[in-house]
N, C-alpha and C positions, 0 to 999 in steps of 0.2 A: 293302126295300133296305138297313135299316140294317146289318144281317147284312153284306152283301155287301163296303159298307163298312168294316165292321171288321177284316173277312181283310186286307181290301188295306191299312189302315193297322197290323194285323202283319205284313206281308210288307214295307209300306216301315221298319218299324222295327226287323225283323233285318236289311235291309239298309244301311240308315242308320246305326242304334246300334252295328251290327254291329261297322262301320270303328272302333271307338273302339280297338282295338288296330291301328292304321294297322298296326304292323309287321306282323299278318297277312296284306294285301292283297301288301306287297313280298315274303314268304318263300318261297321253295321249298323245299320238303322233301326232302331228299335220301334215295335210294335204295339209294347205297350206304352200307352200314354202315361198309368199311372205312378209309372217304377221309370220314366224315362226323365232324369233327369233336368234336360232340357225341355222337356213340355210345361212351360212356366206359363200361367197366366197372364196376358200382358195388361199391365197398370194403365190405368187411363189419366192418372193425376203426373205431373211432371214430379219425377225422386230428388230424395236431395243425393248427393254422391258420395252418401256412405260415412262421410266426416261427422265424428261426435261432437259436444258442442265446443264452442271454441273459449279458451281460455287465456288470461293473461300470460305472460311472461313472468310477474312475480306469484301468479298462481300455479306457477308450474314447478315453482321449489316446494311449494307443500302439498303437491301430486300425492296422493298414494300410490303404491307398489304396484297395479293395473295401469298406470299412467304413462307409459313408454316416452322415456329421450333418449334421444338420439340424433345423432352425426353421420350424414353419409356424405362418404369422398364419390358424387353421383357425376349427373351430366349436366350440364351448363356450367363448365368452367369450374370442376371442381367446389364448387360454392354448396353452403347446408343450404339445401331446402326441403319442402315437404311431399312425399310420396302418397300414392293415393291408394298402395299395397303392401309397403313394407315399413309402416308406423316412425315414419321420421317427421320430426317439430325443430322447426327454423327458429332457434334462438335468439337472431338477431331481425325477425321480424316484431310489429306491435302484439298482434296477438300469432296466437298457434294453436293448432289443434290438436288434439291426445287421441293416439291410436291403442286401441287392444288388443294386440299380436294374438295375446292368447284366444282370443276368440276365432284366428285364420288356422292355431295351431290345434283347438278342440274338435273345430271341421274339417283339417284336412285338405284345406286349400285355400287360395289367395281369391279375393273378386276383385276385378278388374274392369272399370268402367272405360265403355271406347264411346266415343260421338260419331254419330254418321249421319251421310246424305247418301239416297239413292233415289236413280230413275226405272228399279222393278215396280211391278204391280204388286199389289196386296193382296195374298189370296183369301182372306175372310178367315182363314184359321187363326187360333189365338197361341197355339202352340209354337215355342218362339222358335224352332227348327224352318218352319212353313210357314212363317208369319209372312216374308219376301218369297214371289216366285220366281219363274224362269223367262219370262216374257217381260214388254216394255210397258211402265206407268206414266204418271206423273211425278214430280218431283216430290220425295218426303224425307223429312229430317227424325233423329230420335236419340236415343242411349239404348246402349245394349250393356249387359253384365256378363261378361266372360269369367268362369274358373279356372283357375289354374293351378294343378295339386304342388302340395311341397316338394314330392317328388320329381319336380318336374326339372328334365334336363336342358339347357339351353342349346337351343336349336332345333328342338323338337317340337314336334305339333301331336301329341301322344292322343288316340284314338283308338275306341274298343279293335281287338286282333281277334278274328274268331279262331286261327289254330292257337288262342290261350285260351278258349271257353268264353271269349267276351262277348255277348251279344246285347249288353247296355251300355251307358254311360256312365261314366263315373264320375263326378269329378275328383276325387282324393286320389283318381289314376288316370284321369284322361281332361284334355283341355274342351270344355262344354263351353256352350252356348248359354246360358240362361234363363236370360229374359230378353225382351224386347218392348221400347219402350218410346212410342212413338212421339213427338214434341211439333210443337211451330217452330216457325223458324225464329222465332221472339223466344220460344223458350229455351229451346237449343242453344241460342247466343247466352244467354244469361247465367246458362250453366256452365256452358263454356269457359266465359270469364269467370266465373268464382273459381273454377280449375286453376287456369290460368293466371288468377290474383295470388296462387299459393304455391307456382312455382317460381324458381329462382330469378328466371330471368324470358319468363312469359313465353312460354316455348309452346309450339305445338307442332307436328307433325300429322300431314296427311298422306293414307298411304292409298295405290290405286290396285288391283289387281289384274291378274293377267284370264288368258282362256281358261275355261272348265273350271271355273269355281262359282260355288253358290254363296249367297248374301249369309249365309252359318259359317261356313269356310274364310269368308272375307271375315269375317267379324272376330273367328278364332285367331286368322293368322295375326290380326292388328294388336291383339290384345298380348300375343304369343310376342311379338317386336318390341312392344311397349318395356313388358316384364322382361326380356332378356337383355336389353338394352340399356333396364332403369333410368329409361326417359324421365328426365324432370319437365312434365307441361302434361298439355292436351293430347291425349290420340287420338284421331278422326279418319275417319275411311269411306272413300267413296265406289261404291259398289252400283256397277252398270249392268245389264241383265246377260249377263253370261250364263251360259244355257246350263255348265254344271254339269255336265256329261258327256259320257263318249257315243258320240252315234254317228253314221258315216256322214249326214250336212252339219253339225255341232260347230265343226271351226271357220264354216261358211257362215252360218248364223250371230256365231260368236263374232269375226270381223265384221258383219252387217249391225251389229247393235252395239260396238265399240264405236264405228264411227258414226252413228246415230246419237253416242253420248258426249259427241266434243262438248257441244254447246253448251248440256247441262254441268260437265262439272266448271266450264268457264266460268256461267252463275255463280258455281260453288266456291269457286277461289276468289273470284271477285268480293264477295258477301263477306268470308272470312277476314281477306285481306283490309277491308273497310268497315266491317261492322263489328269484328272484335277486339279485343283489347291485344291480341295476338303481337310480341313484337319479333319474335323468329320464326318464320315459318318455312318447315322443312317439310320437302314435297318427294315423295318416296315412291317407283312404281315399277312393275313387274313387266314383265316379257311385255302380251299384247296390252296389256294397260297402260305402259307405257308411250303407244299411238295415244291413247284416246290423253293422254298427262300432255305430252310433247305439242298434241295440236291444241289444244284446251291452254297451254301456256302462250304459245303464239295467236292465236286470239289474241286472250289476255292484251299481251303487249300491242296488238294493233285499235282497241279499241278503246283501251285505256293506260296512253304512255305514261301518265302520272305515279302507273305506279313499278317505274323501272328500278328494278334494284331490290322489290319490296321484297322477293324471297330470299329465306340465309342461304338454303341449300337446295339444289334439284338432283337427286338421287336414280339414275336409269339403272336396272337391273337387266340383263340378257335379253336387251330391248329387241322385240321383235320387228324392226321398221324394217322399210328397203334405206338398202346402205346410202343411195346417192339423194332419196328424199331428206333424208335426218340431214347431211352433208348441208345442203341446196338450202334449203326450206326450214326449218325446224333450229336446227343447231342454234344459227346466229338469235332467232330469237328467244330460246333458250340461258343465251348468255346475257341476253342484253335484259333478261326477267330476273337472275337471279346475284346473288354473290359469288357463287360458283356453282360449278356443274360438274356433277362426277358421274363417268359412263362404266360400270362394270361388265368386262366380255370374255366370253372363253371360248377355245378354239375346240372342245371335247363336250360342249355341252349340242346334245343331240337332237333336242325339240326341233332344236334354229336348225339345223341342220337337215333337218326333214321340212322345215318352213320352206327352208331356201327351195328344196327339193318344188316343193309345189307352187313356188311363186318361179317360175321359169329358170331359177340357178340362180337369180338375183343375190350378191351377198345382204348379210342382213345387219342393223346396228351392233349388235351383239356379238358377231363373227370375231374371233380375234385370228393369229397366225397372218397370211397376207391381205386378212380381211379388215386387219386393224384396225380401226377411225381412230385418228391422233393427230388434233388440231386445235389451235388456236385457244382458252378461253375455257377447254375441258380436261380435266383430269382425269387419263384413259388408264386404267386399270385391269391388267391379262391376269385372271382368276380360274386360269387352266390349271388341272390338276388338282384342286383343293374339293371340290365336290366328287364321294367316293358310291354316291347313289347312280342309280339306272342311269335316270335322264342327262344326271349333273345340270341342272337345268335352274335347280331355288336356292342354290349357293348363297343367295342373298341373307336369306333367314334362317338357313341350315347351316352353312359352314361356320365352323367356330372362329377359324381368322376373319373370313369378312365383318363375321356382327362384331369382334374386336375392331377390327379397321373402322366400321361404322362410328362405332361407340368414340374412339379419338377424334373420326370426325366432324359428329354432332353433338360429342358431351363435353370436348374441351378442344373443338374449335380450330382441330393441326389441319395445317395444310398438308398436303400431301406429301414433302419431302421431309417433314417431321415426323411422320407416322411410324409406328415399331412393327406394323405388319407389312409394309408393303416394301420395294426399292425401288429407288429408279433405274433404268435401262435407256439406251436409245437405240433408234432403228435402223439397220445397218443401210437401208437406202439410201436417206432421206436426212439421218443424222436427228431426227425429232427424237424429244423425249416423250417417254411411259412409264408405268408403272406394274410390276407384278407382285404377285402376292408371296411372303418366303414362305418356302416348305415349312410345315412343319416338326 
């Protein structure tokens, strides 16, 4: 009977883990190409990124009334710098460049440039929904344009509902995909750095995703983090061929092409860390994504120690590891890649919970309650309670505390016993300190 057992606890954990991209369950896929949105052409010239031209500093006192200044109190240390979506001009740069709000404000919505690298295949369609598949490629690099309506509430990933009559996309109501826009990896880097020359303190973030999402999902949620965040730097996202579905071998599939992708995003962090102008790089990742980030970092540091230290931040979300590999294996070198490492876990999030179920009862990194991980080098954060969804599972991008938590600690830098969302605690065995998140 054990057998029998274990079909049925993978069939409830492509069902259950499955939901961990909720926006899949709300989307309908639209049919028509032409009314769709997202069925964008993709460009074959590399784009510039949206920036009008650039103008002096004393050209920007006799701006006309279309010429937007502005001040934001954003991320990287409270410092002005320049946004790549909500028309902010760094005055105490040489030059700056003039955004037209009103042109986001006439359509309806924000665009949002993300960079990526992925190892899917290209299915030959030019439709930027299907431009990436669900199977394994070669390596390729690009820009993608994500919308994002004004309407749009932070923490959400808003996608057509069909019990509201939505059966397309919208963007002036729903976060689209747009275009897709494939580069070299020469091109990639160059636009990169022009990003990065324009923010305050050359920040970028990569983020990694976890099971059952597609390379449109990856690209929505990074751009969805960016804008709620108001990252000042680069957004980049590395998207491994997770199959994007629920079917009873999907999270067999998904674990068998996550760890297939150590190596590629190792390439990816490496390239970044050495070939761009990058001086913060914060590395952000999801449940099962997070294996493929955790082993891809440790790499990293065995094959090139030089560059110890070189990340600001390592970001785990409801990492899906086994608890005594991360412990063992992972961890130490984790710490010894980054500036710090922050592990977010909860004891009610249910995916893991059904993981554990099928990986033999193993706890897993993300277990909080007696599953804790609270060691050394990492800042363990219990974010039980605050995700009020099914799974509780993407707290990371959903909850309103967390992306506040995040935001203190990638846009100005607190450590974690300065933070105004979290507190400390310690654990009554052992006397180590944690952190959890306050009600709110």
């Amino acid at each position: 009977m054990q057998w029998i057992r274990h079909i049925i606890s993978i069939i409830l954990l492509a069902v259950i883990v499955g939901a961990c991209s909720a926006e899949d369950i709300a989307s309908i896929p639209s049919g028509d190409k032409k009314s769709d949105p997202g069925s964008v052409v993709v460009e074959k010239k590399a784009p510039d990124l949206g920036y009008p031209e650039e103008l002096s500093v004393e050209e920007l006192k006799e701006a006309p009334d279309d010429r937007v200044v502005a001040k934001r109190e954003g991320l990287g240390g409270g410092r002005t710098g320049i946004g790549t979506n909500d028309g902010v001009i760094a005055a105490n740069k040489p030059k700056a460049r003039r955004f037209e709000l009103s042109k986001a404000e006439k359509e309806g919505f924000h665009r949002v440039k993300v960079f990526y690298g992925t190892n899917r295949n290209q299915t030959g369609e030019l439709i930027a929904n299907n431009f990436y598949g669900k199977t394994r490629g070669s390596m390729t690099y690009g820009i993608c344009e994500v919308a994002i309506p004004l309407t749009h509430k932070v923490g959400a990933l808003e996608a057509p509902k069909w019990w509201k009559m939505e059966f397309n996309e919208n963007p002036t109501k729903h976060v689209v995909l747009q275009k897709v826009t494939p580069l070299s990896w020469r091109g990639l880097s160059t636009q990169m750095n022009d990003m990065l020359a324009q923010s305050s303190g050359r920040n970028a973030f990569i983020f990694v995703h976890g099971y059952n999402v597609s390379f449109k999902d990856a690209a929505r949620r990074t751009a969805q983090i960016h804008h709620d965040l108001k990252f000042d730097g680069a957004p980049i996202f590395f998207s491994w061929p997770s199959r994007g579905e629920i079917t009873l071998t999907s999270y067999t599939h998904d674990e068998t092409n996550a760890k297939w992708s150590y190596t590629y995003l190792k390439n990816f962090l490496i390239r970044i860390a050495k070939e761009t102008q990058a001086d913060n790089i914060y590395l952000v990742a999801h449940s099962m994504g997070t294996r493929v980030l955790a082993n891809a970092v440790a790499a990293v540091m065995t094959e090139q120690p030089e560059l110890k230290k070189r990340f600001r931040e390592i970001i785990l979300a409801a990492p899906d590891i086994d608890a005594e590999v991360f412990i063992n294996d992972l961890a130490p070198k984790l710490v010894l890649a980054s500036k710090n490492t922050t592990l977010y876990a909860a004891s009610d999030d249910r995916a893991l919970q059904t993981s554990r179920e099928v990986h033999g009862g193993y706890a897993r990194a993300g277990d909080a309650g007696e599953n804790l991980i609270v060691m050394d080098g990492i800042d363990t954060i219990d974010a039980t309670g605050v995700d009020a969804s099914l799974l509780r599972h993407s707290y990371f991008a959903e909850a309103i505390s967390i992306i506040n938590d995040i935001k203190e600690l990638v846009g100005l830098a607190k450590p974690a016993h300065a933070r105004t969302h979290i507190e400390l605690k310690k654990r009554a065995t052992d006397g180590r300190q944690f952190f959890v998140v306050r009600k709110q």
